[in-house]
C-alpha positions as CSV (number, residue, x, y, z in Angstrom):
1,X,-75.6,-144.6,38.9
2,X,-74.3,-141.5,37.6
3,X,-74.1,-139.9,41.0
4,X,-71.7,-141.7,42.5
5,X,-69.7,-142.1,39.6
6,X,-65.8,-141.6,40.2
7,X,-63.7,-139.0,39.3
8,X,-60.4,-139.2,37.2
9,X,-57.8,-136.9,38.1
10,X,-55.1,-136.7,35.5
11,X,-53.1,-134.2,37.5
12,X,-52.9,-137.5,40.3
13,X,-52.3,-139.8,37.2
14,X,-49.7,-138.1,35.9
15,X,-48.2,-137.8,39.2
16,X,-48.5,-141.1,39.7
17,X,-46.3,-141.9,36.1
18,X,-43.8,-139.7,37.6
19,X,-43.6,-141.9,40.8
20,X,-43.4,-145.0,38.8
21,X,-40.9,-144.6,36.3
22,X,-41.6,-145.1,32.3
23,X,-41.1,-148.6,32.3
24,X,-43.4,-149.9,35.2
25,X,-46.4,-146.7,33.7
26,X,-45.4,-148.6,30.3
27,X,-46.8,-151.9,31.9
28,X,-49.4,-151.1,34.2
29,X,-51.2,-148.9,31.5
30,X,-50.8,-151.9,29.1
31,X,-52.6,-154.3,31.4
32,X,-55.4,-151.4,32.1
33,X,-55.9,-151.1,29.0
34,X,-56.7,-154.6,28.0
35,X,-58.9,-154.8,30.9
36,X,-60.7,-151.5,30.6
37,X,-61.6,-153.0,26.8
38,X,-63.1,-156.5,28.5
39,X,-64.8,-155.3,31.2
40,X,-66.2,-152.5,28.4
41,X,-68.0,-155.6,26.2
42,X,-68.8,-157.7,29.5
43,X,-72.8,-157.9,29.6
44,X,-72.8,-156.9,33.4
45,X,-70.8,-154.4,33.4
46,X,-72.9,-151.3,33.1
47,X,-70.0,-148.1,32.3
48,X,-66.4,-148.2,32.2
49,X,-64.1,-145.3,32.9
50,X,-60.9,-144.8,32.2
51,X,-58.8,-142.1,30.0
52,X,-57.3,-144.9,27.8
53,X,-60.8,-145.7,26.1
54,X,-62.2,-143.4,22.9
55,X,-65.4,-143.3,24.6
56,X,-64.3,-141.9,28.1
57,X,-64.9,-137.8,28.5
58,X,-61.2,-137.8,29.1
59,X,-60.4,-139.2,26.4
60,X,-58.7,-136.3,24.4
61,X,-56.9,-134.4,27.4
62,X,-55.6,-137.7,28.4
63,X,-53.9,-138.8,25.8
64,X,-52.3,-134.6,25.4
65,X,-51.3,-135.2,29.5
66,X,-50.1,-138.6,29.8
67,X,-47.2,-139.6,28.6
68,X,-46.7,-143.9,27.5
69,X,-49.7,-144.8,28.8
70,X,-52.9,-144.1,30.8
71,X,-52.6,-145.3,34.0
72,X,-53.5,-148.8,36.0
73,X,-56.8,-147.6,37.7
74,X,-60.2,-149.1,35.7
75,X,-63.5,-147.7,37.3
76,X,-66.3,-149.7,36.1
77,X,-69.9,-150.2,37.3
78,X,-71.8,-153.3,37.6
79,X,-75.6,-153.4,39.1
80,X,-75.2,-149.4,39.8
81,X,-72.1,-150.2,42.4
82,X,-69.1,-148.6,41.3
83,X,-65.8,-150.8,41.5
84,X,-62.1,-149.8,41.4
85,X,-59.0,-151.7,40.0
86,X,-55.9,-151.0,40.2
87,X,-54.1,-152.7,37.8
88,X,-50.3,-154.3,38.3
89,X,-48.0,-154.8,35.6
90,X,-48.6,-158.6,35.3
91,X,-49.8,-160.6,32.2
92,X,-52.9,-159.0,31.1
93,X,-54.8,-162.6,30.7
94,X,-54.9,-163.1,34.1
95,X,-55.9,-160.3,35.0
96,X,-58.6,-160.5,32.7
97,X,-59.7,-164.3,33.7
98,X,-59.2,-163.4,37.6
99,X,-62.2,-160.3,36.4
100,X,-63.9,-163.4,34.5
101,X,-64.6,-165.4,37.8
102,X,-65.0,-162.2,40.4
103,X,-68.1,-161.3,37.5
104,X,-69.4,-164.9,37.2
C-alpha cells in the first residue's frame, strides 16, 4: 500500500490557490475538507491524505504554506488501490453522498 502512495506537493498546491483566486481555494478546500473527514471514518477506506487533516505528515507545513484553505485534492486508499478526488466547490453533502454510493 505504502508504495504507491501519492505524493502532496504544497509548492503545486499553493500554486494552484494562486490560479484560483481566494474565493473559489475558499470553497474547494471547504468541500475537501469535509470529505477528506468522511472518507477518514469510512470502514473501507484504508488511509487518507490530505494537508487539511491533523493526522497527515503535512499537516504542520501546510497549514504555515497555504493560505484559506488546503486545497480540493483528497487521496485516499481503499483495498490497497490508491484513488484521487478532486474536489469542486459545490455543496459538500453531495459530494459526500455521491462518495457514499461509488464506496457501496
Amino acid at each position: 500500500m505504502d508504495s504507491n502512495r501519492p505524493q502532496i506537493d504544497l509548492a503545486q498546491l499553493a500554486s494552484l490557490s494562486a490560479s484560483m483566486g481566494p474565493e473559489r481555494w475558499r470553497a474547494v478546500s471547504d468541500v475537501a475538507q469535509v470529505v477528506a473527514n468522511y472518507l477518514r471514518c469510512h470502514p473501507m477506506v484504508e488511509l487518507v491524505r490530505y494537508p487539511g487533516l491533523k493526522a497527515d505528515p503535512l499537516f504542520v507545513e501546510a497549514s504555515h504554506r497555504l493560505v484559506g484553505g488546503f486545497g480540493p485534492i483528497v487521496h485516499y486508499c481503499v483495498m490497497g488501490e490508491w484513488r484521487t478526488l478532486e474536489c469542486e466547490p459545490s455543496d459538500a453533502k453531495k459530494a459526500v453522498l455521491a462518495l457514499e454510493r461509488a464506496l457501496s
